[in-house]
Biopython code that builds the backbone (N, CA, C, O; Angstrom):
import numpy as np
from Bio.PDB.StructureBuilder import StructureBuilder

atoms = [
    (1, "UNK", "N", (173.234, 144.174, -104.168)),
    (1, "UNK", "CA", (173.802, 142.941, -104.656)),
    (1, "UNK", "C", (173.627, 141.863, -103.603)),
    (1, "UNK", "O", (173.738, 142.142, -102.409)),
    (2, "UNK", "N", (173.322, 140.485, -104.078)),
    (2, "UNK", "CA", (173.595, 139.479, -103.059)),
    (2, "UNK", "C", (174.484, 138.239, -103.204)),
    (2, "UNK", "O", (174.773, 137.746, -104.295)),
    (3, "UNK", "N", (174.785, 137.896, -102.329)),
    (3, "UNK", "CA", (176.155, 136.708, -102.789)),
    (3, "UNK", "C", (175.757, 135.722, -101.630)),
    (3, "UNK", "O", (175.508, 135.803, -100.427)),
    (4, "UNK", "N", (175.826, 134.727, -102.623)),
    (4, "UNK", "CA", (175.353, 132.919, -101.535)),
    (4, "UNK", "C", (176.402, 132.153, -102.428)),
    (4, "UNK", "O", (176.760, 131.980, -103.593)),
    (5, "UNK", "N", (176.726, 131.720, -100.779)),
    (5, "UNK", "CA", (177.785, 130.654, -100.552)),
    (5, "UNK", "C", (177.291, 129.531, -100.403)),
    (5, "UNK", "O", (176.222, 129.447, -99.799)),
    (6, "UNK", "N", (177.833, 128.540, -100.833)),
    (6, "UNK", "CA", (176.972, 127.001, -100.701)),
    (6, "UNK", "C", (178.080, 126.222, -99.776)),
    (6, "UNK", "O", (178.292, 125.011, -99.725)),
    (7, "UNK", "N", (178.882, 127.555, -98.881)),
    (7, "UNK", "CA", (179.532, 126.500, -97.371)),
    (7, "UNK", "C", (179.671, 127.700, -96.804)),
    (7, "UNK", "O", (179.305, 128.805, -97.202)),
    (8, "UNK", "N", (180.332, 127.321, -95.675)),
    (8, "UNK", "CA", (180.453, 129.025, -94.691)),
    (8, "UNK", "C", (181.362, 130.074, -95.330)),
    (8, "UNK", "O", (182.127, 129.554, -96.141)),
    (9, "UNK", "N", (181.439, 130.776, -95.265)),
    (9, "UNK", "CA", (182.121, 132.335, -95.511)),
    (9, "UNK", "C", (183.379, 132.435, -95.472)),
    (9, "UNK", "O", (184.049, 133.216, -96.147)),
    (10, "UNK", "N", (184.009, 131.196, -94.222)),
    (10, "UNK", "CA", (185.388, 131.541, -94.272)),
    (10, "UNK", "C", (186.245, 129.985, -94.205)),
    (10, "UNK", "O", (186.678, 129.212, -93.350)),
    (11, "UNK", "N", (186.160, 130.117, -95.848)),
    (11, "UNK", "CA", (186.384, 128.221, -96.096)),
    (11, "UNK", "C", (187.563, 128.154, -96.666)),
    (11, "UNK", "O", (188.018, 127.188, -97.278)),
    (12, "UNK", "N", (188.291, 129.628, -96.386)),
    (12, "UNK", "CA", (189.394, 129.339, -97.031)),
    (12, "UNK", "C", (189.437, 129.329, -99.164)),
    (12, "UNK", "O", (190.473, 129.406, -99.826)),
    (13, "UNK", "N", (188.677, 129.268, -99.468)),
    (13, "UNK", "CA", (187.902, 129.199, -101.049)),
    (13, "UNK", "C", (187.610, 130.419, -101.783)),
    (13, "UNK", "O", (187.975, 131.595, -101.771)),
    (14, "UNK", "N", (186.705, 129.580, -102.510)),
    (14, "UNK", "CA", (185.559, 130.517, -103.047)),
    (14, "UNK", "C", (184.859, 131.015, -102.330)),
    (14, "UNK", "O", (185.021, 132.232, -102.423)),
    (15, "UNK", "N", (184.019, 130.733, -101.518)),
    (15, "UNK", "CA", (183.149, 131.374, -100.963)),
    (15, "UNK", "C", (183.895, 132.472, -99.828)),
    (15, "UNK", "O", (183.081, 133.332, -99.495)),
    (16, "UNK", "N", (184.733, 132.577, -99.415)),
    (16, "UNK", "CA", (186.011, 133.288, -98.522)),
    (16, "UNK", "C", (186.317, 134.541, -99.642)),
    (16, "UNK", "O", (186.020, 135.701, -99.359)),
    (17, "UNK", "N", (186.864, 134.222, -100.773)),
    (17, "UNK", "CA", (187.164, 135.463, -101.782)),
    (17, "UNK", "C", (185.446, 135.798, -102.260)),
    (17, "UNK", "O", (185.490, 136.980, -102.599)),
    (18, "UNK", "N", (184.832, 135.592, -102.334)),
    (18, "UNK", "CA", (183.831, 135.801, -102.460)),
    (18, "UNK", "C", (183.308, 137.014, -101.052)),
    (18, "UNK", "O", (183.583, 138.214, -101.072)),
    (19, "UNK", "N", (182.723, 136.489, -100.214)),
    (19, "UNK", "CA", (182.689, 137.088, -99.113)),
    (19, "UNK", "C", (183.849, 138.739, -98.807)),
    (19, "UNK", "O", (183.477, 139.854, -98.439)),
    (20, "UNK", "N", (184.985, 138.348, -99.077)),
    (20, "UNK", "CA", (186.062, 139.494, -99.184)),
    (20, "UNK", "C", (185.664, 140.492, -100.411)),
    (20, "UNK", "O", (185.912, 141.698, -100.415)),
    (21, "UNK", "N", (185.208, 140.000, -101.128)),
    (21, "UNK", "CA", (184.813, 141.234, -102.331)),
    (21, "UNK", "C", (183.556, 141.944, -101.889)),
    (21, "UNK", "O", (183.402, 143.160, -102.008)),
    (22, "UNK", "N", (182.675, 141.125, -101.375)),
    (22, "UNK", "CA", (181.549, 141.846, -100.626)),
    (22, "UNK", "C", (182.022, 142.657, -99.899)),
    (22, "UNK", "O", (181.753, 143.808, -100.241)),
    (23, "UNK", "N", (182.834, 142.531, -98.720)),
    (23, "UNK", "CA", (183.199, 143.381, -98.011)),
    (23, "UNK", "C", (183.614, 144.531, -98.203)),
    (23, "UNK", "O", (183.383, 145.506, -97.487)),
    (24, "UNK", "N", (184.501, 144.488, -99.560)),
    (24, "UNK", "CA", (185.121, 145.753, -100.212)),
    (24, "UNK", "C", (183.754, 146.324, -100.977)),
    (24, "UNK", "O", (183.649, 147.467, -101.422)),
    (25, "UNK", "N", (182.901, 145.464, -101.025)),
    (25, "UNK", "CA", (181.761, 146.765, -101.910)),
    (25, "UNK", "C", (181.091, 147.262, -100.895)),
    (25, "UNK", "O", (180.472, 148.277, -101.215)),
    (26, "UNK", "N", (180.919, 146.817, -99.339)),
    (26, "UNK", "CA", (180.231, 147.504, -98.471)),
    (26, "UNK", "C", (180.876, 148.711, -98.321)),
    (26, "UNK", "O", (180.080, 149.637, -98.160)),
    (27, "UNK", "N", (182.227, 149.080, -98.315)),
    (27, "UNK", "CA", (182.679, 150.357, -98.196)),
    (27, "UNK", "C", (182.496, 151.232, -99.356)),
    (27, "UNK", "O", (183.295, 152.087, -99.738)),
    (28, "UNK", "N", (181.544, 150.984, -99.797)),
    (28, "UNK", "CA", (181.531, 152.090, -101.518)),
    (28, "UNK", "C", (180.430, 152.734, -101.171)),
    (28, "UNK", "O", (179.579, 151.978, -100.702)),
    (29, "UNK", "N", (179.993, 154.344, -101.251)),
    (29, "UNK", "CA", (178.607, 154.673, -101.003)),
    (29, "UNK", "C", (177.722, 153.994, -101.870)),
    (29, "UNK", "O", (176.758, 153.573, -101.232)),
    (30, "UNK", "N", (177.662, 153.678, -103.273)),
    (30, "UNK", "CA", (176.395, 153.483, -104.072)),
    (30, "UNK", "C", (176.739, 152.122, -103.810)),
    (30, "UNK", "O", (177.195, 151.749, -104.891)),
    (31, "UNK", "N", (176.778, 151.396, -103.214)),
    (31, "UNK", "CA", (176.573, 149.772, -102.634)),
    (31, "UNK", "C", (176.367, 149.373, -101.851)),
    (31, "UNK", "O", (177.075, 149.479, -100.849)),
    (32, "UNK", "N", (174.904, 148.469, -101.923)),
    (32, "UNK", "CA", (175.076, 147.773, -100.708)),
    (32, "UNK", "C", (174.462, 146.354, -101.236)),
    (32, "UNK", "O", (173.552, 146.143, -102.038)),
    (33, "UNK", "N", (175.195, 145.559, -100.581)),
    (33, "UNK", "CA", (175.831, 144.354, -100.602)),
    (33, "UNK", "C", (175.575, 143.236, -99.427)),
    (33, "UNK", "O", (176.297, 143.293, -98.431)),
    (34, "UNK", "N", (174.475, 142.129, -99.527)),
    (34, "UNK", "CA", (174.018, 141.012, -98.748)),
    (34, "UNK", "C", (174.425, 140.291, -98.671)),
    (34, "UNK", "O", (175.140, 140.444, -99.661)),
    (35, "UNK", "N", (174.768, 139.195, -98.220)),
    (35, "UNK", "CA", (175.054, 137.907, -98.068)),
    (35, "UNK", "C", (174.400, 136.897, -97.239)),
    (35, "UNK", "O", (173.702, 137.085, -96.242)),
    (36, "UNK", "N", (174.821, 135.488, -97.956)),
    (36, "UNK", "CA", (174.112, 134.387, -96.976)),
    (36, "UNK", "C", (175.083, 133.022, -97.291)),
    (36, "UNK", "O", (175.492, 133.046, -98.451)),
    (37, "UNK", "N", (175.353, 132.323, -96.830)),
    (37, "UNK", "CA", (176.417, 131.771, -96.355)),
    (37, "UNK", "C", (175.618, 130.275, -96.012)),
    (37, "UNK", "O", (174.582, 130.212, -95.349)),
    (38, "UNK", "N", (176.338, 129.078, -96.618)),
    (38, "UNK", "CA", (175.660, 127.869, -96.253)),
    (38, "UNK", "C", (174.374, 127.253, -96.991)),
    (38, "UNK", "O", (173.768, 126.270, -96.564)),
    (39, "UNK", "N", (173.999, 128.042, -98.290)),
    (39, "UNK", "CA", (172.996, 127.701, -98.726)),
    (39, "UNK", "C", (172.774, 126.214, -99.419)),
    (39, "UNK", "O", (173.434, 125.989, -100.433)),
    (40, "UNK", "N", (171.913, 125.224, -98.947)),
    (40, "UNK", "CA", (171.656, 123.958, -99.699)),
    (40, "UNK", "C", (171.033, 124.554, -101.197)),
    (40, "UNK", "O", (170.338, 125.527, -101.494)),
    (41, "UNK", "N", (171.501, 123.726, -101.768)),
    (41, "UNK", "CA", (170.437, 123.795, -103.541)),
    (41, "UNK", "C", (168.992, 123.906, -102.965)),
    (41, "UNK", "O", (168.521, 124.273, -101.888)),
    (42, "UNK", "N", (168.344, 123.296, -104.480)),
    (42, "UNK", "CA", (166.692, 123.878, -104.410)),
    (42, "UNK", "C", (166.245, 122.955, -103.737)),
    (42, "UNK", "O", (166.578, 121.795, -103.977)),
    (43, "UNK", "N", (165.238, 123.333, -102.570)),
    (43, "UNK", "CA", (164.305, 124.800, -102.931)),
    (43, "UNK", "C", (164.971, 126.308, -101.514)),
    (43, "UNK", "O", (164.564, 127.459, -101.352)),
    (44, "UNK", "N", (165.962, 125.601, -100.870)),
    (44, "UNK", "CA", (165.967, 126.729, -100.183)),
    (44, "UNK", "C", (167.119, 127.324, -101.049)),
    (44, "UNK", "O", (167.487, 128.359, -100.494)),
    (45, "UNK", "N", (167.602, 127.169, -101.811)),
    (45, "UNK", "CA", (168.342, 128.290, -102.362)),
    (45, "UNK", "C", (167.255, 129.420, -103.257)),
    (45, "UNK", "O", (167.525, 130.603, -103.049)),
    (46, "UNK", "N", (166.462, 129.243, -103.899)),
    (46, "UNK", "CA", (165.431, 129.752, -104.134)),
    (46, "UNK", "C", (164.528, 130.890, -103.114)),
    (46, "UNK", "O", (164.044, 132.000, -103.335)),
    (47, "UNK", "N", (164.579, 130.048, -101.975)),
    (47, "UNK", "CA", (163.779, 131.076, -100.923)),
    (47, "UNK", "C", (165.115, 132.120, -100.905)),
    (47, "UNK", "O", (164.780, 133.291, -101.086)),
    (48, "UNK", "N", (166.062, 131.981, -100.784)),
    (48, "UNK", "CA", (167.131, 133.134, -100.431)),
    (48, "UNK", "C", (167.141, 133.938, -101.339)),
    (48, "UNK", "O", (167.183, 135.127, -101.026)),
    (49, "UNK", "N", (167.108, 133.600, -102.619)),
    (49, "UNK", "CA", (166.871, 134.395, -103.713)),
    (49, "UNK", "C", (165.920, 135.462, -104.199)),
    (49, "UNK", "O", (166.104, 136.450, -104.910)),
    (50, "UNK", "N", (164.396, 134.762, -103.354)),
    (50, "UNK", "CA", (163.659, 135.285, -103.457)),
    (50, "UNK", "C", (163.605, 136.844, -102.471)),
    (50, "UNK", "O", (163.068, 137.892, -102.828)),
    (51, "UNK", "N", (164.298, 136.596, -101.236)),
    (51, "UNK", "CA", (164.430, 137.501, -100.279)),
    (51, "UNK", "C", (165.599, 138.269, -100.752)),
    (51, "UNK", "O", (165.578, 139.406, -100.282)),
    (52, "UNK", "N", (166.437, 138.081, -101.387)),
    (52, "UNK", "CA", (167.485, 138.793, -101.850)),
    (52, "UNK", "C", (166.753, 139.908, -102.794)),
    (52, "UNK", "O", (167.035, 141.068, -102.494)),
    (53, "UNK", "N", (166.035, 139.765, -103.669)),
    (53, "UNK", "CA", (165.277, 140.037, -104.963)),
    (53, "UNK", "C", (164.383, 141.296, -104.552)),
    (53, "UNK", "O", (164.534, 142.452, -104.947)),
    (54, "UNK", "N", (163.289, 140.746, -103.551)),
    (54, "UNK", "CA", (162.156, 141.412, -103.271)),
    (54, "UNK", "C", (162.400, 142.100, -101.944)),
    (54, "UNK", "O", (161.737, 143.125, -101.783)),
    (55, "UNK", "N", (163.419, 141.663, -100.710)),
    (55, "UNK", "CA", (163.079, 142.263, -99.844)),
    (55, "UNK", "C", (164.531, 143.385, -99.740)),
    (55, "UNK", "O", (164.707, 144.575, -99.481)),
    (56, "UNK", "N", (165.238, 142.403, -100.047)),
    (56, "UNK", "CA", (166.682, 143.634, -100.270)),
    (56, "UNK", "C", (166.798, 144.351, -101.902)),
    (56, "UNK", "O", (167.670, 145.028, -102.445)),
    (57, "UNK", "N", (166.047, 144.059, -102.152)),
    (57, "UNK", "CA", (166.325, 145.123, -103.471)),
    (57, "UNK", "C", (167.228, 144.647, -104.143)),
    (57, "UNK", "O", (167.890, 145.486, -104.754)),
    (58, "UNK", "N", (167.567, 143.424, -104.291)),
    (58, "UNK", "CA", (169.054, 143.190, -105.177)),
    (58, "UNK", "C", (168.885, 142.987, -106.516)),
    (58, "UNK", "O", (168.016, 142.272, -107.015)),
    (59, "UNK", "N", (169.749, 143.639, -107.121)),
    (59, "UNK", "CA", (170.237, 144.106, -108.665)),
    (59, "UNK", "C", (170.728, 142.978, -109.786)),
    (59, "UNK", "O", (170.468, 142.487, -110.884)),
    (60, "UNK", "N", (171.677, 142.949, -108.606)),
    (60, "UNK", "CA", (172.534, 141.492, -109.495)),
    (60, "UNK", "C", (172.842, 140.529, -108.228)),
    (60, "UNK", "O", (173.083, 140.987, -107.111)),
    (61, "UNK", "N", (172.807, 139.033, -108.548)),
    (61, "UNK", "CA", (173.603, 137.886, -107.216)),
    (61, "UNK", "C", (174.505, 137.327, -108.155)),
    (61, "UNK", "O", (174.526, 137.130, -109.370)),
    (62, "UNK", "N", (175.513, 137.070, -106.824)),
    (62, "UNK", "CA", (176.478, 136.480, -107.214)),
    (62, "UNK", "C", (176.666, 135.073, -106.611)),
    (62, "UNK", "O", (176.111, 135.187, -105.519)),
    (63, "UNK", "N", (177.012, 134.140, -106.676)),
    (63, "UNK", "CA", (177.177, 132.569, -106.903)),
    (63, "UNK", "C", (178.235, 131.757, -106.593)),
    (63, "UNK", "O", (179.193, 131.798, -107.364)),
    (64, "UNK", "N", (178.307, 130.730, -105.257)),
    (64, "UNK", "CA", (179.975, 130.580, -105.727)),
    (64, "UNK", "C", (179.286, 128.606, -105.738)),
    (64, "UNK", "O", (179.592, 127.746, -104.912)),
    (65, "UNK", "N", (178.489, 128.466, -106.762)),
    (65, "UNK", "CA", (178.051, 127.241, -106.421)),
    (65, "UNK", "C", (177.325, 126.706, -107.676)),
    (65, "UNK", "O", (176.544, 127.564, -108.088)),
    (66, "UNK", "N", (177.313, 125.503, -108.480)),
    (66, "UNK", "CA", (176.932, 125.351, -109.851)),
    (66, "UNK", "C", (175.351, 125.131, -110.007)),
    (66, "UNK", "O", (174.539, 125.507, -110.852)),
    (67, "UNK", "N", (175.231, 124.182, -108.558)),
    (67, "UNK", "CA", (173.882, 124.127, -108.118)),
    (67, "UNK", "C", (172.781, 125.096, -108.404)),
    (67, "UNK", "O", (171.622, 124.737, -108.613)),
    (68, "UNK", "N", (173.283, 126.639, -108.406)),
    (68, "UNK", "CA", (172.446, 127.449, -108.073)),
    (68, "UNK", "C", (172.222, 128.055, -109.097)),
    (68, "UNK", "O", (171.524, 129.066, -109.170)),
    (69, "UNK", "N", (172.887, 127.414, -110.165)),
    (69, "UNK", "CA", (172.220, 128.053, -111.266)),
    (69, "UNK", "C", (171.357, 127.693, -112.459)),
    (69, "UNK", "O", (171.173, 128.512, -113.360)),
    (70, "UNK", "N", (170.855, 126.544, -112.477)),
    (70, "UNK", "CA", (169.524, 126.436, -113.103)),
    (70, "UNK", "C", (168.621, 126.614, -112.004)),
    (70, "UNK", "O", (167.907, 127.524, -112.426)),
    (71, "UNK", "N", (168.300, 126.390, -111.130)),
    (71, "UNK", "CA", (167.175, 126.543, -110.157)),
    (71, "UNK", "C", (166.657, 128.409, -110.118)),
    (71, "UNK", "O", (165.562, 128.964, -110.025)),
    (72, "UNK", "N", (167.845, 128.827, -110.221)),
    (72, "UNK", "CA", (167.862, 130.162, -109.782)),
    (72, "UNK", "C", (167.477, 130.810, -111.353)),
    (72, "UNK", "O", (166.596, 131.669, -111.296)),
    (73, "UNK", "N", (167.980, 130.537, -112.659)),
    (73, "UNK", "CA", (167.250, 131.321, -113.618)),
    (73, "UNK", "C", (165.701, 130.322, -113.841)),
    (73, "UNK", "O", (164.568, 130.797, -113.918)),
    (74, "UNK", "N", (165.844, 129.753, -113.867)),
    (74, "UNK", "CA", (164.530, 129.091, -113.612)),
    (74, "UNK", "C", (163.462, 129.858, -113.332)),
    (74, "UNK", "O", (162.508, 130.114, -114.066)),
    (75, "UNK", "N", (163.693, 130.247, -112.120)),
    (75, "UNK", "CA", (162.596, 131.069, -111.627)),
    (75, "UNK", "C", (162.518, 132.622, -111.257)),
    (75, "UNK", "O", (161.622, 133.271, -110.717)),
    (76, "UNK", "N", (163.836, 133.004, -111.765)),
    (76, "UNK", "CA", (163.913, 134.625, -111.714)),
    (76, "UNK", "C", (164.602, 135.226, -113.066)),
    (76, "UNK", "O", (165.031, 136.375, -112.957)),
    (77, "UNK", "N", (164.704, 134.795, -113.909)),
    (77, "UNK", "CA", (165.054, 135.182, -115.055)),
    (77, "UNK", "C", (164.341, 136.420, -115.421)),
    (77, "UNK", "O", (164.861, 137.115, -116.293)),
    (78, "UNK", "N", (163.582, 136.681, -115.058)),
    (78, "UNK", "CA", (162.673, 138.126, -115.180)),
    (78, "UNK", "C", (162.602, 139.309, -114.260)),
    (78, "UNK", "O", (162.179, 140.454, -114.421)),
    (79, "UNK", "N", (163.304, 138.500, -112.956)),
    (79, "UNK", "CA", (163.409, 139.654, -111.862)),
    (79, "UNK", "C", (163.996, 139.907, -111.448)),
    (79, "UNK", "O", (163.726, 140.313, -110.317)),
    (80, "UNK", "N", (165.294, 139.941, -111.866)),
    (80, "UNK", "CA", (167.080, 140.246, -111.991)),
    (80, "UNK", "C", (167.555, 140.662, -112.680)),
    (80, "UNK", "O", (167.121, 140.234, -113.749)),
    (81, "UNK", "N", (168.651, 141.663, -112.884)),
    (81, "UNK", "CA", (169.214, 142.474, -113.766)),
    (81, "UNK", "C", (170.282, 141.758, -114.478)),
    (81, "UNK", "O", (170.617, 141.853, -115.659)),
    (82, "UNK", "N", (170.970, 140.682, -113.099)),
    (82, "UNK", "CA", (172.124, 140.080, -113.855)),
    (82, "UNK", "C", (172.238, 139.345, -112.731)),
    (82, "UNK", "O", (172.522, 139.919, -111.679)),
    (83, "UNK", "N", (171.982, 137.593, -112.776)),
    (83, "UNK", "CA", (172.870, 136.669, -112.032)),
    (83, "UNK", "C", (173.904, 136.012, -112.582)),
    (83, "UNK", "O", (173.666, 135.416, -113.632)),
    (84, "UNK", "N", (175.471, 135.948, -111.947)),
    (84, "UNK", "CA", (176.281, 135.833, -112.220)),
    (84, "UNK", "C", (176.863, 134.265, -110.873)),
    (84, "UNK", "O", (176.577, 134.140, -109.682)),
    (85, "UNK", "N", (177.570, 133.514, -111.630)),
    (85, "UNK", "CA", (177.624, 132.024, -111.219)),
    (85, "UNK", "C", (179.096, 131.892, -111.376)),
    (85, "UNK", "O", (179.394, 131.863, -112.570)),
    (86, "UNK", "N", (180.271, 131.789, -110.463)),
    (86, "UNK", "CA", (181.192, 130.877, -110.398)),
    (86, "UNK", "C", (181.617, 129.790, -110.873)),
    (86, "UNK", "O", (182.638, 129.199, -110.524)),
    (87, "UNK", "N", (180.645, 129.388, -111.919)),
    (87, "UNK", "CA", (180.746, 127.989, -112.826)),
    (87, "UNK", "C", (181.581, 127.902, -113.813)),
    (87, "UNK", "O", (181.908, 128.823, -114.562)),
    (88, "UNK", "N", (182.082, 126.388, -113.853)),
    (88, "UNK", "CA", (182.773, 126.404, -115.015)),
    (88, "UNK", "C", (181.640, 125.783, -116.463)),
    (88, "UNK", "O", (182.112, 125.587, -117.583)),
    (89, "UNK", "N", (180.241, 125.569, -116.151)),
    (89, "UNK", "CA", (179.299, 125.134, -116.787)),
    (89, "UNK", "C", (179.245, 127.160, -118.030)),
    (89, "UNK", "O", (178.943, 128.304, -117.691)),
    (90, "UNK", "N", (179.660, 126.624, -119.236)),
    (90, "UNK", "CA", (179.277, 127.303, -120.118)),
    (90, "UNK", "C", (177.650, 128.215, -120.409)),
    (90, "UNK", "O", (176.716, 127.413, -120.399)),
    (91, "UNK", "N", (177.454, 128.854, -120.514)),
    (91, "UNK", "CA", (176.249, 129.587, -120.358)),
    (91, "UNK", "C", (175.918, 129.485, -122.249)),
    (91, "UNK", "O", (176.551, 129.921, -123.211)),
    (92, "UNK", "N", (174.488, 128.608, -122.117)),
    (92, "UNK", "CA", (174.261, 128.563, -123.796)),
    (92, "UNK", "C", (173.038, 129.245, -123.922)),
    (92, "UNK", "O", (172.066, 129.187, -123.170)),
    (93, "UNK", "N", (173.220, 130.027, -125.154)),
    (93, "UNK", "CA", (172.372, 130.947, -125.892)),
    (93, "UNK", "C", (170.919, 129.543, -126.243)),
    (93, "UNK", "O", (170.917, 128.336, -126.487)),
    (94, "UNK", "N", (169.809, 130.697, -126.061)),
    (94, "UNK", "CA", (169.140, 129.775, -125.862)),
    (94, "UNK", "C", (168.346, 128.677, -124.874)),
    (94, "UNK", "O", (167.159, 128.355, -124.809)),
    (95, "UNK", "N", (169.722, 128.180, -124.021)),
    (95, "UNK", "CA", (169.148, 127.905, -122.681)),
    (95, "UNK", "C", (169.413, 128.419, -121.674)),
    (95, "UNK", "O", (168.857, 127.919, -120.696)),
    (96, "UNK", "N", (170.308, 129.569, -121.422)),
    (96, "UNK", "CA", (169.891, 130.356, -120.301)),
    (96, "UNK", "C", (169.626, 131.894, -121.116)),
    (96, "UNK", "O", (170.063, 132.137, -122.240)),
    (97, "UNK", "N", (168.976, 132.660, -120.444)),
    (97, "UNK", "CA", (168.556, 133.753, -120.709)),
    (97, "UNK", "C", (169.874, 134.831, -120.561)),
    (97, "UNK", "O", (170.902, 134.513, -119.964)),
    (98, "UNK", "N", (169.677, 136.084, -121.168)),
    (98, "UNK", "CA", (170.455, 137.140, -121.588)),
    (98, "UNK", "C", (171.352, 137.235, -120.050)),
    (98, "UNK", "O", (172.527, 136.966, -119.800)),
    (99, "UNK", "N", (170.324, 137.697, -119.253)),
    (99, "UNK", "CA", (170.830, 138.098, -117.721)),
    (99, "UNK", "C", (171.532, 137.227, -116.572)),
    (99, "UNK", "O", (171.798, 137.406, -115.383)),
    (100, "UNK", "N", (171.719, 136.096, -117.597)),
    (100, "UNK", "CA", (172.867, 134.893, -116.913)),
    (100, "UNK", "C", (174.476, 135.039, -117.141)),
    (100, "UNK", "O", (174.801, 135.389, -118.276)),
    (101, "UNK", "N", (175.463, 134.826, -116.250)),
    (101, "UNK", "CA", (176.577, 134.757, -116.835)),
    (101, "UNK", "C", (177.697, 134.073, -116.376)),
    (101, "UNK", "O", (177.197, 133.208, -115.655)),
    (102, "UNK", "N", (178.926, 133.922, -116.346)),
    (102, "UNK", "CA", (179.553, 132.949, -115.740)),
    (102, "UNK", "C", (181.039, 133.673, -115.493)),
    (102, "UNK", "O", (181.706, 134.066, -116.450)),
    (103, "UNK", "N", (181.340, 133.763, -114.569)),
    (103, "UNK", "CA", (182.914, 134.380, -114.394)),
    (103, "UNK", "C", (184.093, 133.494, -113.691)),
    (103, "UNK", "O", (184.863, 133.764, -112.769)),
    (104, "UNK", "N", (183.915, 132.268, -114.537)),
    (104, "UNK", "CA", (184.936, 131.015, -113.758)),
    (104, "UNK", "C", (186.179, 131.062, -114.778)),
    (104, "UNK", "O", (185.996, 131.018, -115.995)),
    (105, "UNK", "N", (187.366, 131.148, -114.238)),
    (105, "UNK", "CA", (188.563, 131.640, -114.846)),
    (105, "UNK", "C", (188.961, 129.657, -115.070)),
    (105, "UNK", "O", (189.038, 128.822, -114.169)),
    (106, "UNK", "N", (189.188, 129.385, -116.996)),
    (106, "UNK", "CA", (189.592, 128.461, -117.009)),
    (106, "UNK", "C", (191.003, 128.119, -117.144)),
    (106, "UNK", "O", (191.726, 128.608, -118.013)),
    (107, "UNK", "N", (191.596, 126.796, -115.780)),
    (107, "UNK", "CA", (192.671, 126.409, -116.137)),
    (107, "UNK", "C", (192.975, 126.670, -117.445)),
    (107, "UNK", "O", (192.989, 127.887, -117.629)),
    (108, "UNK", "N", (193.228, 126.034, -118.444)),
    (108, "UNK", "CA", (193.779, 126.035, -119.694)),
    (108, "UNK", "C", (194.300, 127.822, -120.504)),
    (108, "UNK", "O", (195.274, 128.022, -121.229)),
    (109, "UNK", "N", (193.546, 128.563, -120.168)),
    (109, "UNK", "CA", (193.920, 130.351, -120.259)),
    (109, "UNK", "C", (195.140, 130.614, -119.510)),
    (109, "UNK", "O", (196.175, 131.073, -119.993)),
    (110, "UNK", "N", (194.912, 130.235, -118.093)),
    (110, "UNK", "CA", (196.048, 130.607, -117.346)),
    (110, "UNK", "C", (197.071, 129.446, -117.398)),
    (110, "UNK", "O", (198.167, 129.924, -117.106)),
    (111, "UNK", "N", (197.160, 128.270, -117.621)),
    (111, "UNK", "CA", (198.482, 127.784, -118.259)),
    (111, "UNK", "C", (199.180, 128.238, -119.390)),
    (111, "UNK", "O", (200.337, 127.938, -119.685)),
    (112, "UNK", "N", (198.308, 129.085, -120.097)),
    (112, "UNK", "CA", (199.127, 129.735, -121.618)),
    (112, "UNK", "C", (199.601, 130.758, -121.014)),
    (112, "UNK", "O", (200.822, 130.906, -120.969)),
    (113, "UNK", "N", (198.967, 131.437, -120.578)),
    (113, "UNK", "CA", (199.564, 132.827, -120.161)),
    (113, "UNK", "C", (201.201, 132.745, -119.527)),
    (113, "UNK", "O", (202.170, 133.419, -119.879)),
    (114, "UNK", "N", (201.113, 131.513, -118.319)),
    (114, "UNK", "CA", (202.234, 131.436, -117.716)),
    (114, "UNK", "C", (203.118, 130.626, -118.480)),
    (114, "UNK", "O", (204.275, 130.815, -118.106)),
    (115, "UNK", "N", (203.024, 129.734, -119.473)),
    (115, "UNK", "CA", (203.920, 129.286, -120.643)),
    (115, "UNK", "C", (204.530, 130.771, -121.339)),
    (115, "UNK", "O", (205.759, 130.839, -121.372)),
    (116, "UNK", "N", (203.722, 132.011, -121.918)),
    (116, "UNK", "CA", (204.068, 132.439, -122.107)),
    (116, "UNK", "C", (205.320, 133.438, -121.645)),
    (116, "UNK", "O", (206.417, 133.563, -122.189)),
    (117, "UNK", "N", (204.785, 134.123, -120.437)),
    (117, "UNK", "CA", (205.846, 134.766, -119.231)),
    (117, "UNK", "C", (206.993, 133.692, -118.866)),
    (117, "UNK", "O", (208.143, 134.114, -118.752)),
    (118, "UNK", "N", (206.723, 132.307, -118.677)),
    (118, "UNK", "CA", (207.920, 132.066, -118.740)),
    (118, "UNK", "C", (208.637, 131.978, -120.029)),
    (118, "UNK", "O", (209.855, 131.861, -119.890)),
    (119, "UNK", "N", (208.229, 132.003, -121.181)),
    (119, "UNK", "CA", (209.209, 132.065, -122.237)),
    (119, "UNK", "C", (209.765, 133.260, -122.349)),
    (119, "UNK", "O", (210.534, 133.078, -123.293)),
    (120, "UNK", "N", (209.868, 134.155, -122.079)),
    (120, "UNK", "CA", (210.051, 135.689, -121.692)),
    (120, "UNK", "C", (211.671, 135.501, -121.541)),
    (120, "UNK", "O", (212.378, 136.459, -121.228)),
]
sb = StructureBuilder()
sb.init_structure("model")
sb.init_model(0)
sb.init_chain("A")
sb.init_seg("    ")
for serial, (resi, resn, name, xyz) in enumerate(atoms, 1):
    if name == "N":
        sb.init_residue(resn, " ", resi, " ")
    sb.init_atom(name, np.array(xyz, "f"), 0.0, 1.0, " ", f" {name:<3s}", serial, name[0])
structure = sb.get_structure()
């Protein structure tokens, strides 16, 4: 797996919980888990991708940056199992491919939820 941060690693953020989940998959035997930290958009987010892909063997990347995700299916949509993006940008059938996806938790879900518990 690889995970790029589009600021340093320990920003307090996303890219910080990000980085911390990596860490917990480095301790798993069937994982191993890259990172890169600080990445500008295209084209060097692309070169990282590309080295993530071909030289580490990575399966699936993970994203904590909106930037990185048209550039990135753009040009690997065929040589990835699954890139996954921090975005709150909707993933549309059609314009991104199958192996795109988005795991950004929206405000509006978690205000119901906690309307609800507090009506409890």
């Amino acid at each position: 797996m690889g995970f790029l941060y589009n600021g340093p690693r320990n920003d307090l953020g996303y890219n910080q919980a990000h980085a911390e989940g990596k860490q917990a998959l480095n301790g798993l035997p069937w994982a191993i888990a890259r990172e890169e930290a600080s990445v500008p958009k295209a084209p060097r987010v692309e070169e990282s991708m590309r080295n993530m892909i071909h030289h580490d063997h990575a399966k699936a990347i993970f994203a904590t940056s909106y930037g990185f995700l048209d550039p990135s299916w753009s040009m690997w949509r065929n040589k990835i199992q699954k890139f996954n993006s921090s975005t709150a940008e909707l993933v549309a059938p059609g314009k991104h491919p199958s192996n795109i996806g988005i795991y950004f938790g929206f405000i509006d879900e978690v205000e119901y939820l906690s309307g609800m518990v507090a009506g409890v």
